[in-house]
C-alpha positions, 0 to 999 in steps of 0.5 A: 739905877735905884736910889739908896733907900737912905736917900728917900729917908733923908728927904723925908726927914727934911720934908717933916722939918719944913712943915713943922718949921711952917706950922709954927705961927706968931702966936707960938712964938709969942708963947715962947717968950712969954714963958721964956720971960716969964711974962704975959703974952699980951705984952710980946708983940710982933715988933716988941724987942726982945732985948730993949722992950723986954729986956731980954738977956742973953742967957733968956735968949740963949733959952728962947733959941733953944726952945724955938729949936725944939719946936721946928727940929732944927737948929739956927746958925748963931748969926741967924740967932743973932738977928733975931730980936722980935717975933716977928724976925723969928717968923722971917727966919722961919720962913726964909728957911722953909720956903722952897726956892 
């Protein structure tokens, strides 16, 4: 019996999501927050705290997800949001999610 064509296209669809999921680079999400912020990027480091170094609000953070979203066609669960405060969270997120198990 063939597979619904329907199929084949929803694992396209998941396919192109995890590899723009592991396209996006540290850089990108430095990006990300330092206009979200509306700072320099020299000042978003891997390990800076969004919300103690940079003083991220929730409405900015709220933003940040919402851009980061964008750029990977996906959308986080809130407690995966949640547990994002450095870039470098974001890149454990990121590639939790893409990796194939």
């Amino acid at each position: 019996m063939l597979d619904p064509p329907d199929r084949h296209l929803r694992a396209g669809a998941v396919a192109a999501k995890e590899k723009k999921m592991s396209m996006i680079t540290d850089r990108d999400v430095r990006e990300m927050v330092a206009n979200v912020l509306e700072v320099n990027v020299t000042e978003v480091e891997s390990e800076t705290s969004f919300h103690v170094e940079l003083e991220m609000d929730s409405l900015q953070k709220a933003e940040f997800i919402v851009a980061l979203e964008r750029a990977c066609d996906a959308e986080f669960a809130p407690a995966d949001a949640a547990e994002i405060d450095s870039v470098r969270d974001v890149m454990r997120l990121l590639d939790e999610r893409h990796r194939v198990p």
